[in-house]
N, C-alpha and C positions, 0 to 999 in steps of 0.2 A: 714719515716726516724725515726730513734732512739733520743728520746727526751733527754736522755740523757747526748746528745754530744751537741757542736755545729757542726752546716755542712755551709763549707763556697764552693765556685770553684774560683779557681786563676789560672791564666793563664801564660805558658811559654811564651813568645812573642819575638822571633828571628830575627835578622837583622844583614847580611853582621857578621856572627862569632861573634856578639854580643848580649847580651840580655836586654830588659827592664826590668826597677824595679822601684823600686818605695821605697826614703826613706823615713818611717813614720815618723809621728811626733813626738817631743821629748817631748812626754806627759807621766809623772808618769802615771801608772795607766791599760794602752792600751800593748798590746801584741808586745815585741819587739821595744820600744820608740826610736828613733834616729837609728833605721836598717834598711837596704836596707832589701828587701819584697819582692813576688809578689804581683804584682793588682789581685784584686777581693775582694770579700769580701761575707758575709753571705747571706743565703740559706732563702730567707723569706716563709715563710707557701704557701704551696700549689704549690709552683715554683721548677721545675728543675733543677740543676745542671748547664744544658745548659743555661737555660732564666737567672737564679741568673748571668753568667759568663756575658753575653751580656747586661744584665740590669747595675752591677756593672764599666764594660769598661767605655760604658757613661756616668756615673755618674764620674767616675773619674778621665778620662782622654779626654773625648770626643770621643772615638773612637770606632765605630761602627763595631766591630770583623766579616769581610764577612764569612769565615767559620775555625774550629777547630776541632782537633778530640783530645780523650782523652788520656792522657798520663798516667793516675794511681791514685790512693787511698792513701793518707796517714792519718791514722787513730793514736792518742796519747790520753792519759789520760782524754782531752776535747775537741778535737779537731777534726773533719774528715775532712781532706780535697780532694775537688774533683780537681784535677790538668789537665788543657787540654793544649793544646801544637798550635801553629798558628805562621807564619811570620806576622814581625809588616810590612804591606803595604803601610807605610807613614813616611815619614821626622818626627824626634821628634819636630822640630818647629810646623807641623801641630795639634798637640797635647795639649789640654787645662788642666793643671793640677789642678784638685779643691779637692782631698785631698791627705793630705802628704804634707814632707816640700820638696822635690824634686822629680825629675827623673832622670834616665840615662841610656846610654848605658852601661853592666858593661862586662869583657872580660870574658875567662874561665879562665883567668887569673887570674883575679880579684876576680871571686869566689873561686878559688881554693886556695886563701890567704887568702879568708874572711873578706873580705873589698873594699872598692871604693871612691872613689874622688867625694864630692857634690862639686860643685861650689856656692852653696848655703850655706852650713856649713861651707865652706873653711878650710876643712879635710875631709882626710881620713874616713870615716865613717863604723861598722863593719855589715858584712849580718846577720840578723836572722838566728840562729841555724840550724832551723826547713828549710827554705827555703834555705840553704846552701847547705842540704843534698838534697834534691827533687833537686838544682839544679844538683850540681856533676853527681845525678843518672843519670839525661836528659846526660848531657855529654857525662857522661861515656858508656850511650846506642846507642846515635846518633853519636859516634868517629869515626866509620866508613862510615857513611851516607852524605849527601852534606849537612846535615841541620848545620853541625858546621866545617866541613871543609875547 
């Protein structure tokens, strides 16, 4: 991979016309502080795309991704990201969240206002730019397909 950049894989995770997310922390400093996100995160040496994706889930939420297939590249200024696509197969209760100050289910709704309700922040909270648009695109690709209809 190009040293470059960073290279992270974050994952779409689909349930019942809705999507998980993840909102970071409201830390100065970190990409996107207090924005709903996807999960995943960086690409360490030597590891694929795929292991970084399934390595990252459990680290962050507990959940061990049975299987996914890729949804696309988005590649900016520092950033590649590898985006794979998957239904969440479990209750968000089954779900251990150990980083980030929430989760939730968010609609296309939701994204497509650019913002979601933490019950944790008790507000409205706004999506990351960058995963705004990676979502829409999922949407706007799968509008005709049963994954969001």
């Amino acid at each position: 991979m190009n040293d470059q950049f960073v290279h992270v894989a974050i994952a779409i995770l689909y349930q019942e016309n809705k999507f998980l997310m993840q909102l970071r922390d409201n830390i100065p400093g970190i990409a996107y502080p207090g924005c709903w996100g996807l999960f995943g995160g960086h690409i360490e040496t030597g590891e694929t795309p795929n292991v970084a994706l399934k390595r990252e889930l459990i680290e962050e939420i507990g959940y061990d991704l049975p299987s996914f297939s890729e949804f696309g590249i988005y590649p900016d200024e520092k950033v590649v990201r590898h985006v794979f696509q998957a239904p969440l197969l479990v209750e968000l209760n089954q779900l251990v969240l150990s980083e980030g100050w929430d989760l939730g289910l968010l609609t296309p709704e939701d994204i497509r206002r650019g913002g979601g309700y933490s019950a944790i922040a008790g507000e409205v909270r706004p999506l990351g730019l960058t995963h705004q648009q990676i979502m829409l695109d999922f949407i706007e690709k799968n509008h005709q397909s049963s994954v969001v209809s």
